[in-house]
DRENVEXMAR-212579 format. One record per residue (C-alpha): x, y negated, z. Coordinates in steps of 0.2 Angstrom, whole numbers, padded with zeros to 4 digits, always signed. Layout:
N
XYZ...
END
This chain:
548
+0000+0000+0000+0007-0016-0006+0011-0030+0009+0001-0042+0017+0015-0053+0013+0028-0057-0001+0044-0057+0008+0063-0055+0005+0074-0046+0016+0062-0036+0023+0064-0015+0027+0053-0002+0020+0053+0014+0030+0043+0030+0030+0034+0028+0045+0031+0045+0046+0048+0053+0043+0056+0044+0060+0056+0047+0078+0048+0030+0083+0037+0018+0073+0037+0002+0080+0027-0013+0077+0033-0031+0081+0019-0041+0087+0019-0059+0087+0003-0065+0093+0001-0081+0084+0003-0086+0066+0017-0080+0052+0022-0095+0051+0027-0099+0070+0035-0080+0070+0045-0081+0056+0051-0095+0064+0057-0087+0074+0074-0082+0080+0070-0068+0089+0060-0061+0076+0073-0059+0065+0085-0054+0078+0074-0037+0085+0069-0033+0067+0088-0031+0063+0091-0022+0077+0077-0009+0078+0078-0007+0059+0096-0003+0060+0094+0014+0067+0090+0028+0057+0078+0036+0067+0067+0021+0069+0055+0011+0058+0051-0008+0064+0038-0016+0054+0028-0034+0061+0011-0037+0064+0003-0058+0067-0013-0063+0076-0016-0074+0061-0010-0075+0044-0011-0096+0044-0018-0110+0053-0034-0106+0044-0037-0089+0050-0032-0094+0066-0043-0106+0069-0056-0094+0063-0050-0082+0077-0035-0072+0071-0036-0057+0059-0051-0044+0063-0041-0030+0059-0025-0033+0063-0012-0022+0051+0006-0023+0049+0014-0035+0035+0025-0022+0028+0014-0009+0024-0003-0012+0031-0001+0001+0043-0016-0001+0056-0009-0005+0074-0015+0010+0084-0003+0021+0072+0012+0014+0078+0021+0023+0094+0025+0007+0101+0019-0011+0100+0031-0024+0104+0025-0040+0109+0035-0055+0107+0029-0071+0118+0032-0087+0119+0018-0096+0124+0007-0092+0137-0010-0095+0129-0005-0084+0116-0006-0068+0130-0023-0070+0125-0020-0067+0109-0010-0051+0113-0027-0044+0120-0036-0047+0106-0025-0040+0094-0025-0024+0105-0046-0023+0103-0046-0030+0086-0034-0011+0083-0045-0002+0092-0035+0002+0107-0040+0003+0126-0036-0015+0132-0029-0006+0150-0016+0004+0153-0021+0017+0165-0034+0021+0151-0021+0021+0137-0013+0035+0147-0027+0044+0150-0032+0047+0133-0020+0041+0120-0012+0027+0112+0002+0018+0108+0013+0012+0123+0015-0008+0123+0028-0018+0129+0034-0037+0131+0045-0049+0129+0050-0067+0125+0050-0084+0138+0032-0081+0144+0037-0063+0151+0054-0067+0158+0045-0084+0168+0030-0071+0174+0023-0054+0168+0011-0051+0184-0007-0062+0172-0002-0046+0160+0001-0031+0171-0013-0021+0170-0014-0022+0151+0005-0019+0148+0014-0001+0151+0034-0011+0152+0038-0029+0152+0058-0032+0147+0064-0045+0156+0078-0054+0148+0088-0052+0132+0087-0036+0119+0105-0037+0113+0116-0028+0128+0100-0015+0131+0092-0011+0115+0099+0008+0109+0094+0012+0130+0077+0004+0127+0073+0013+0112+0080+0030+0120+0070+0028+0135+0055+0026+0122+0058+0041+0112+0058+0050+0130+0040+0040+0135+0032+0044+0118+0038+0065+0122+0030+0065+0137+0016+0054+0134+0021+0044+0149+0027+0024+0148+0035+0030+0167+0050+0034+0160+0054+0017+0157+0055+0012+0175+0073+0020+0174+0078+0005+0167+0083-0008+0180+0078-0023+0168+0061-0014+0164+0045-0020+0174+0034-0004+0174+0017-0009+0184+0013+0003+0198+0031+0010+0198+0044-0007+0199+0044-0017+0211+0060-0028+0208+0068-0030+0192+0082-0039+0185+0084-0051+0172+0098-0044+0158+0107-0056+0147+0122-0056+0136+0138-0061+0141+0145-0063+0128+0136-0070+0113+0152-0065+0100+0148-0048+0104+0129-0050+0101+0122-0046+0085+0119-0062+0073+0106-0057+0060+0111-0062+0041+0097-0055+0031+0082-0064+0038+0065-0064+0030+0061-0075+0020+0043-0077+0012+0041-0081-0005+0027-0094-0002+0034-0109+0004+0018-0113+0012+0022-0101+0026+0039-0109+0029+0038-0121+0045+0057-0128+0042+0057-0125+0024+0071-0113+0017+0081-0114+0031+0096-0101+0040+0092-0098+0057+0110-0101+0065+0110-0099+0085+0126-0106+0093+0122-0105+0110+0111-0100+0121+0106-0106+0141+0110-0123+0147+0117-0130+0162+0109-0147+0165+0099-0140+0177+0083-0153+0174+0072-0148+0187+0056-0147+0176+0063-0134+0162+0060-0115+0162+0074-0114+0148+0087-0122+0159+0086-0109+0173+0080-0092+0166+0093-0092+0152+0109-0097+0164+0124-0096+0162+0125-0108+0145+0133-0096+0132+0143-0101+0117+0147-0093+0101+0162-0098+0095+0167-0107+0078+0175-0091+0069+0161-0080+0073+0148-0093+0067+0159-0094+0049+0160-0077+0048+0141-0076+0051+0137-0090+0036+0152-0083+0025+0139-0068+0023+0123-0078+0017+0123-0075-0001+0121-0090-0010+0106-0079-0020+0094-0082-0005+0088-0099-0010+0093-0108+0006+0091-0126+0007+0098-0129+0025+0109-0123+0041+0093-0125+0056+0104-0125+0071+0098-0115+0087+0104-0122+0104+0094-0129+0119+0110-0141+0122+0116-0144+0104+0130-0157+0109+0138-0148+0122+0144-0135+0108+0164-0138+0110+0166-0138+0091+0151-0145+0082+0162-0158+0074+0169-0144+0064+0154-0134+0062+0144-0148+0055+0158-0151+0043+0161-0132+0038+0141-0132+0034+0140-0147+0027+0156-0150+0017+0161-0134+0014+0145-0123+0011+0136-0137+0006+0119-0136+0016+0108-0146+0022+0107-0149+0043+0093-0147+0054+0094-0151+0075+0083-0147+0089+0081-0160+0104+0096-0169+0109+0101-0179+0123+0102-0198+0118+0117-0200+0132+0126-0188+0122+0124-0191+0105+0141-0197+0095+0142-0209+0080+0155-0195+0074+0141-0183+0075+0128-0194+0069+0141-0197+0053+0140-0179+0049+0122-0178+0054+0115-0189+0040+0130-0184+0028+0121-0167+0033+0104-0172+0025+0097-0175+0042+0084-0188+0041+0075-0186+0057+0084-0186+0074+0074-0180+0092+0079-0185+0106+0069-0184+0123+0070-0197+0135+0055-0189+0147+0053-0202+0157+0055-0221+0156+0058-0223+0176+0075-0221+0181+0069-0216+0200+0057-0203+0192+0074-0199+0179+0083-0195+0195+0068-0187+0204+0069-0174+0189+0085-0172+0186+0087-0180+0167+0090-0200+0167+0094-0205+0152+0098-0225+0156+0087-0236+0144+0103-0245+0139+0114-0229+0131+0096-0225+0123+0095-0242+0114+0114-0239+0108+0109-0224+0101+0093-0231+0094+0107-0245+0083+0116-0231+0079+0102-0221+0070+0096-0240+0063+0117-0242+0054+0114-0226+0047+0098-0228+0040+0089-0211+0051+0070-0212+0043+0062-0204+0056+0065-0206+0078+0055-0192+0086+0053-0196+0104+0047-0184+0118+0040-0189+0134+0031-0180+0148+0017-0188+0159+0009-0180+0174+0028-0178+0183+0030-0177+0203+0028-0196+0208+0022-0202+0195+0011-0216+0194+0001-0225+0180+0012-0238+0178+0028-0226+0176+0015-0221+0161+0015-0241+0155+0034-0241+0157+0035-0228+0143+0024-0239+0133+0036-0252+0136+0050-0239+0133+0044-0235+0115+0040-0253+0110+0059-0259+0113+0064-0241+0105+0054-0248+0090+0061-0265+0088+0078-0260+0092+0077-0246+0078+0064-0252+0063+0061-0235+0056+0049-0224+0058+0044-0219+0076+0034-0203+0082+0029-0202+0100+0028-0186+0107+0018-0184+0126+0016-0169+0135+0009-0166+0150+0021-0160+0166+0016-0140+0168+0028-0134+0185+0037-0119+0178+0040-0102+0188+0060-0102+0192+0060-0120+0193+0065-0131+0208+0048-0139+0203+0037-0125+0205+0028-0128+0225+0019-0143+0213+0004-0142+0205+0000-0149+0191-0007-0167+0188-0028-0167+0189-0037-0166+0171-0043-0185+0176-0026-0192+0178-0018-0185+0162-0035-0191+0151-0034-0209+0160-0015-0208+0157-0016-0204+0137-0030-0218+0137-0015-0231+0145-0004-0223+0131-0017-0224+0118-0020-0244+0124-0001-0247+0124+0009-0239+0111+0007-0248+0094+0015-0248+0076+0021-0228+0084+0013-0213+0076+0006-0204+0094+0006-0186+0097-0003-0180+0114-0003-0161+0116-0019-0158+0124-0020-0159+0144-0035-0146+0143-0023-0135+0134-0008-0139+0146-0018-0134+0162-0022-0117+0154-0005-0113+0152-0002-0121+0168-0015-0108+0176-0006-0093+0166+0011-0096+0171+0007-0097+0189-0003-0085+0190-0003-0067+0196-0012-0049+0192-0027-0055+0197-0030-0066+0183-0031-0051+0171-0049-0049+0176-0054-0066+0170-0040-0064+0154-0051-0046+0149-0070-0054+0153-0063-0069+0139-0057-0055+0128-0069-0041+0131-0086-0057+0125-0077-0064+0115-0075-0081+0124-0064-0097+0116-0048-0098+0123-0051-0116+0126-0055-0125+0143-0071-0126+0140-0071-0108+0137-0060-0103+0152-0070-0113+0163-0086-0101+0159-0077-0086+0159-0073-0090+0177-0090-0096+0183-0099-0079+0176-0087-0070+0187-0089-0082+0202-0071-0089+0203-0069-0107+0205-0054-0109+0190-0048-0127+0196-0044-0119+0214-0033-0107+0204-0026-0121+0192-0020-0134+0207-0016-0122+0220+0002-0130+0229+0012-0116+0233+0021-0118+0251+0040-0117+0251+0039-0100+0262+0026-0093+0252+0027-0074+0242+0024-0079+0224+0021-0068+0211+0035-0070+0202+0047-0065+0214+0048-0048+0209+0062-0055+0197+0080-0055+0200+0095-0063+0191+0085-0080+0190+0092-0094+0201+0088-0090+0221+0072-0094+0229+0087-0102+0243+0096-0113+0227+0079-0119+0221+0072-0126+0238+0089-0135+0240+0086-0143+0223+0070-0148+0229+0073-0156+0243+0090-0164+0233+0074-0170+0221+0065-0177+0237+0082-0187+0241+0085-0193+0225+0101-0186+0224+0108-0177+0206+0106-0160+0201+0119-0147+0203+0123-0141+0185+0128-0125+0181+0144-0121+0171+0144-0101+0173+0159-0100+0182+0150-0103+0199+0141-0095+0212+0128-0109+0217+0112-0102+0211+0117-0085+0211+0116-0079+0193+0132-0077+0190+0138-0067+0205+0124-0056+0202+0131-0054+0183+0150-0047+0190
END
């Protein structure tokens, strides 16, 4: 049967003439999946042995569908292969509304939404991974049979061993043999797995590429990763504690891994993948061998204004960069303190020249409202913020606001978040304020779902199953019903504050900073003082010592 979509790279297996047919599901749309990184990553590395077959399934094809509610019959791309004849389904997820999505696909295949009932009579065993499982599995565990918690590269011949043993015996038990492996009903710790060492990690070369470009989000782009964690500690981001220690690759490796993209592909541009793009100790040279050398086009993620170079810039726009992101967060200094990222207003005007010399089209600017402390005139500040921003530069600015949501693993996360009421008055102050910007709010109702999901622990998965099973919206509105049917009051669970000495859900998980690092950065918060930032050769949080 011919595939769902037209792709290059992609590997054709019999599904039937290896040990373990896998499925990769990304439970939002292609276009987000291929995307990204990881994708491509655990394709490679499941297809490259012999005795297993990895193909992919999406909740939705496009934006379209999804908005229609995701596919009804959820098949693989490759081959159309229906889910519930694959031994494993791998669920890949990084945002936490989309573990919705990850229960609907299982109805929508025809397979028992819980586990104790997949077992019982049949199926195929499910597992997860990605940010929203390594900040908290619990909202999913009696739906999923293992949760990986960490990174595939160091683990991923012992995982898929351990599955062959679990498929025999008809048991996802067997799993629980692997320390980094949460197994509901038998783990009751588990410990987060990373790489050490990224030159050692796999780097994959051949990645999918659709034929349509309509399904490319970054165009034809090369998905090079160069690093991976971050040490600036901000006291708000998951990123910046659940993937500590920051890990470089270095320069060779990275040539080596762009000396093997064939030139055939049709590739427009290098995207580089780093949560800390200008701490990379060679990205002069980097930028140069892409750029001059290979003769691609460049394309950043987020970078921090107080770090940003005019050497870099230079190679940036000689790059074919024409839009540079930078996230400033907050316009307050006290609050920039409070969260552990101030960015003084004076270095982000310099940088804001600089972009305005070298004739950048397009500033993208990212803020966050709702914060700890804040008040609606730190909101107005922003506004104020922005309009300098604008003057100073002249081109085109977009305004990005999101509101605050306190993360699992975060000093931050004893907070609630910011009442529905505030966030709305606070966007109307933005809306009032900001002109001559293009504005972009991502929506409070959506933020305090995921705020809900994240802090959540096994008893949400009643409520996630009653949306599921009647087919309720995965909106607030929707959420809000759900909950009143059942006789839960939602916003008790969305603004509970967590005390300082509380069990929380989450704690199951080790190699993650210490619950004793985190209420120090939290009272160093309430001081005012700066974080403590991590440089992988420490033993402050913990992580590291764990790792030796």
């Amino acid at each position: 049967m011919k595939a769902l979509i037209r792709e290059k790279n992609v590997v054709r297996k019999n599904l039937k003439r290896v040990d373990l047919a896998i499925c990769l599901c990304y439970p939002s749309t292609y276009r987000v999946s291929i995307a990204s990184y990881s994708t491509h990553l655990i394709y490679l590395l499941l297809n490259s042995r012999d005795d297993v077959a990895c193909e992919r399934s999406v909740y939705a094809l496009d934006e379209d569908e999804y908005r229609r509610g995701g596919q009804r019959n959820p098949r693989s791309i490759e081959s159309q292969t229906p889910l519930n004849r694959f031994h494993v389904l791998a669920f890949s997820i990084h945002y936490e509304k989309d573990v919705v999505n990850v229960l609907r696909m299982l109805k929508r295949a025809g397979i028992p939404l819980r586990r104790d009932v997949r077992v019982k009579n049949g199926g195929p065993i499910v597992i997860a991974g990605g940010p929203v499982v390594i900040e908290n599995p619990r909202p999913l565990e009696d739906f999923v049979d293992a949760f990986l918690i960490g990174e595939i590269e160091p683990v991923f011949n012992e995982v898929v061993d351990k599955l062959k043993d679990a498929i025999d015996a008809r048991d996802p038990s067997y799993l629980a043999d692997l320390p980094y492996m949460y197994v509901p009903g038998y783990s009751t710790k588990v410990r987060r797995v990373f790489a050490t060492n990224l030159d050692e990690a796999p780097h994959p070369t051949q990645q999918i590429m659709p034929l349509d470009d309509r399904y490319l989000l970054f165009g034809r782009s090369f998905l090079l990763e160069i690093s991976r964690g971050c040490g600036w500690g901000c006291r708000f981001c998951l990123s910046g504690y659940v993937y500590r220690p920051p890990r470089h690759r270095s320069l060779s490796l990275l040539i080596d891994v762009l000396e093997e993209v064939s030139e055939e592909e049709g590739l427009e541009k290098v995207a580089l993948i780093s949560p800390t793009l200008l701490d990379y100790p060679d990205l002069d040279e980097l930028l140069k061998h892409i750029c001059e050398e290979r003769k691609f086009k460049i394309s950043t993620p987020s970078m921090r204004a107080d770090l940003l170079s005019e050497e870099v810039l230079e190679l940036l726009v000689k790059g074919g960069q024409t839009t540079i992101t930078l996230a400033p967060e907050t316009a307050n200094p006290r609050i920039g303190r409070y969260i552990g990222k101030l960015i003084p207003s004076d270095e982000l005007v310099q940088v804001c020249e600089l972009l305005r010399r070298y004739r950048v089209r397009k500033l993208k600017l990212y803020y966050m409202i709702g914060l700890p402390t804040e008040s609606l005139e730190d909101v107005v500040s922003i506004a104020s913020q922005v309009k300098l921003i604008r003057e100073v530069y002249g081109g085109s600015v977009v305004l990005n606001v999101t509101p605050f949501i306190p993360k699992p693993h975060t000093p931050f996360q004893w907070f609630k978040p910011a009442s529905l009421q505030y966030l709305e008055h606070a966007i109307d102050v933005l809306r009032r304020n900001v002109t001559d910007v293009e504005l972009r709010i991502f929506s409070p109702r959506d933020a305090l779902i995921e705020a809900l999901i994240c802090r959540s622990g096994p008893e949400l998965g009643r409520i996630l199953e009653y949306i599921v099973v009647n087919e309720i919206p995965n909106t607030l509105r929707g959420w809000l019903r759900a909950c009143s049917e059942l006789g839960v009051n939602m916003w008790d669970l969305v603004y509970r504050k967590y005390s300082l000495d509380e069990e929380l859900p989450w704690d199951i998980i080790e190699g993650v900073p210490s619950k004793k690092f985190l209420i120090e950065e939290f009272y160093r918060a309430e001081r005012g003082e700066s974080v403590l930032k991590c440089n992988g050769h420490c033993s402050t949080c913990d992580i590291c010592c764990l790792a030796r």
